[in-house]
C-alpha positions in Angstrom: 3.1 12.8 7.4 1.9 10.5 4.6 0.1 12.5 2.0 0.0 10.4 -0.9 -0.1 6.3 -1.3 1.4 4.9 -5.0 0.0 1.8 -5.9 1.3 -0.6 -8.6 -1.2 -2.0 -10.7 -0.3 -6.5 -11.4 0.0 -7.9 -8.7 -1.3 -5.2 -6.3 -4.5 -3.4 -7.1 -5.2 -6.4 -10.3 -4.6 -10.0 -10.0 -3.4 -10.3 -13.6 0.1 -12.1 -13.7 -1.5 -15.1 -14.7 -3.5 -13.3 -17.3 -0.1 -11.5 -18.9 1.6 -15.0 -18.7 -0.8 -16.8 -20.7 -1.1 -13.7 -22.9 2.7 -13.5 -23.6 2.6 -17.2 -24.3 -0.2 -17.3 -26.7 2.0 -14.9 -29.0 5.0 -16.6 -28.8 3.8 -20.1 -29.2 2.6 -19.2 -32.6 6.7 -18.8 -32.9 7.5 -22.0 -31.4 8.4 -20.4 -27.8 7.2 -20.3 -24.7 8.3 -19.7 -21.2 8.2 -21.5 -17.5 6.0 -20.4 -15.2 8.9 -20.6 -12.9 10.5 -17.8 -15.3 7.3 -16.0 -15.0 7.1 -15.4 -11.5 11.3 -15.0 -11.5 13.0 -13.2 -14.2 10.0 -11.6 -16.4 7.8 -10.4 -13.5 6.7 -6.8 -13.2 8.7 -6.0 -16.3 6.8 -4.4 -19.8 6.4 -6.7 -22.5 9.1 -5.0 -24.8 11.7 -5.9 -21.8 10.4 -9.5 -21.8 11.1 -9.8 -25.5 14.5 -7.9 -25.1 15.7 -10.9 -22.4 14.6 -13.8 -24.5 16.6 -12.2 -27.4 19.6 -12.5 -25.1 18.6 -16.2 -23.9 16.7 -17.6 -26.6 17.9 -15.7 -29.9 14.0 -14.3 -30.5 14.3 -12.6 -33.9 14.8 -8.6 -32.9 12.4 -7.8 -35.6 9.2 -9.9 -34.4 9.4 -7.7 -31.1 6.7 -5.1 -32.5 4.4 -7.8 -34.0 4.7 -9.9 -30.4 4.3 -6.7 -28.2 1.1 -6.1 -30.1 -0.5 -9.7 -30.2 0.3 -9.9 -26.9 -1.4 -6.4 -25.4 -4.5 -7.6 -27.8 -4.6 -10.9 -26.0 -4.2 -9.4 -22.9 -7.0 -7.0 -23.1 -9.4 -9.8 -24.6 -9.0 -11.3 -20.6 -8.9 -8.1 -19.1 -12.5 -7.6 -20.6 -13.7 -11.0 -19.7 -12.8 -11.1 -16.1 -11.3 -7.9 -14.8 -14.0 -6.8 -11.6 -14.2 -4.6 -9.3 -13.3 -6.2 -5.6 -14.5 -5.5 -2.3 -11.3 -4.4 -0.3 -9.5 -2.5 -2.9 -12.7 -0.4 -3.6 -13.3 -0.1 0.4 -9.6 0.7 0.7 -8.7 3.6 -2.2 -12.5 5.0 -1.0 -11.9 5.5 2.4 -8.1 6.9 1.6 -9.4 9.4 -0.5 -12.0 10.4 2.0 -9.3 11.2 4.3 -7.4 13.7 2.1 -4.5 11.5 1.0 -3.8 11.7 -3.2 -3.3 8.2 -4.4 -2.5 7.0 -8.0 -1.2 3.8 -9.6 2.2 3.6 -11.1 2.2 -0.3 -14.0 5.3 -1.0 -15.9 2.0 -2.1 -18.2 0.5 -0.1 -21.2 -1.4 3.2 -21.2 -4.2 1.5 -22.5 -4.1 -1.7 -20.2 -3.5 0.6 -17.3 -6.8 3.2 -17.7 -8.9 0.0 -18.8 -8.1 -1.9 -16.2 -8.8 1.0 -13.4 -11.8 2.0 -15.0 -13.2 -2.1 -15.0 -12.0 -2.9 -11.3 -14.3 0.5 -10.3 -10.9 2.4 -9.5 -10.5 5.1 -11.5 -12.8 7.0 -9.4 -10.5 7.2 -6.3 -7.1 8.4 -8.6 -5.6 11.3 -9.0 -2.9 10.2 -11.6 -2.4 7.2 -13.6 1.1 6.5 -15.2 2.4 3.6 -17.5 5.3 2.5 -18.9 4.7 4.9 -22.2 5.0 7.8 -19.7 8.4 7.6 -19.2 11.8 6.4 -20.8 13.0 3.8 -18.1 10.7 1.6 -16.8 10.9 0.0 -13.3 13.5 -0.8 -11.8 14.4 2.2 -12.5 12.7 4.7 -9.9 11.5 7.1 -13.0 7.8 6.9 -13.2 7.5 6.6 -9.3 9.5 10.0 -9.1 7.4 11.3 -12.4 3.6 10.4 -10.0 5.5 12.0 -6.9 6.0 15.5 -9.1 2.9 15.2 -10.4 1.1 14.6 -7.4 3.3 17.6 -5.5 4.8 15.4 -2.6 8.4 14.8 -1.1 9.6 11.2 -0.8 8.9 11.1 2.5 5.0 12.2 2.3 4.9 8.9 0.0 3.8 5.0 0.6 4.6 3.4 -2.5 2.7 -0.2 -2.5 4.9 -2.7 -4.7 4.9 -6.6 -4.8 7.6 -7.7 -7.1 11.3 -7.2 -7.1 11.8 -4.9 -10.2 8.9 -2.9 -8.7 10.1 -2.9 -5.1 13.7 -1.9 -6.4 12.2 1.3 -7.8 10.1 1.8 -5.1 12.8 2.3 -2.9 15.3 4.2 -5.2 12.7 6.6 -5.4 13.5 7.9 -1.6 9.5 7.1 -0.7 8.3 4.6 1.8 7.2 1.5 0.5 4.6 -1.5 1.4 5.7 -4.8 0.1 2.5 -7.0 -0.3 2.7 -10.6 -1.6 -0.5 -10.6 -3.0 -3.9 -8.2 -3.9 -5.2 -10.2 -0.9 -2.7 -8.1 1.3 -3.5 -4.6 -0.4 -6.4 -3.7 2.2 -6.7 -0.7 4.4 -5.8 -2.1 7.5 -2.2 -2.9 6.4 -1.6 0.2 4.6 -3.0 2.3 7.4 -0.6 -0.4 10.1 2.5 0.6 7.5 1.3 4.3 7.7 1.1 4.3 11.3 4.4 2.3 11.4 6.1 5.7 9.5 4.6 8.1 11.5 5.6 7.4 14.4 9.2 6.4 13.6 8.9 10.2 12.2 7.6 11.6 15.7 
């Protein structure tokens, strides 16, 4: 029986990839850099910033010592959009609101910042429906590694296998599943609506039966 759904936060609950791509742009461009969309959506999605920097050290020699002063133009620029155009939305709001109703314990699990991740919660109208909200600064390996999925599950006192984990990207989805839960993969926020999780949750149950 499913007791608790995970969500992850870009992507899934917040439509923001574009907004972290033009973010991560703007402070690199005043270095002379600046990467593909193509890269975006590729290499560098679902990954925290500091990881982005890390790769284009590898690939494009970034100076190892501009990563601090990026990381924090970048979360500034990102939180200037997230203030201008981060809303709450119909079917996430209808979704997490009914889900709670019902008992289940939810929570959202962003390779983002602390302070991106409460913000953005508390803008879209979410907040109100979670139980736990983790970022990247709660643990010490960011997806793909399965840590800060295992870290909500403990938190939120389920097994694996009481747990729908909602991902959409491949370093997400990756953890997702090394985490032993069940997991949704969505191509969109468009997807993230109740009658897919509760079709997914359905789908579980009764292979369990």
């Amino acid at each position: 029986m499913i007791k608790a759904v995970v969500f992850d936060m870009d992507g899934v609950l917040i439509d923001a990839k574009d907004w972290h791509y033009e973010a991560l742009n703007r402070a690199l461009r005043l270095f002379g850099l600046e990467i593909s969309l193509a890269d975006h959506l590729t290499t560098f999605d679902g990954l925290p910033t500091r990881r982005k920097l890390e790769l284009l050290t590898i690939t494009e020699r970034f100076p190892l010592e501009l990563h601090s002063f990026v990381n924090e133009l970048k979360q500034n620029y990102t939180m200037e959009i997230v203030h201008a155009l981060c809303k709450p939305t119909f079917i996430h709001e209808y979704a997490l609101s009914t889900l709670s109703r019902r008992g289940l314990k939810l929570a959202v699990a962003s390779n983002s910042v602390r302070n991106s991740v409460e913000t953005m919660m508390r803008k879209s109208g979410l907040d109100a429906y979670l139980k736990l909200m983790l970022s990247n600064e709660d643990v010490a390996r960011p997806k793909p590694e399965p840590d800060i999925y295992t870290l909500a599950m403990e938190r939120l006192g389920v097994a694996p296998e009481e747990t729908l984990i909602v991902e959409d990207n491949d370093h997400g989805i990756r953890a997702a599943r090394a985490s032993g839960a069940h997991v949704l993969v969505v191509r969109g926020v468009e997807d993230v609506n109740l009658a897919n999780i509760d079709a997914r949750i359905l789908e579980i149950e009764e292979r369990g039966a």
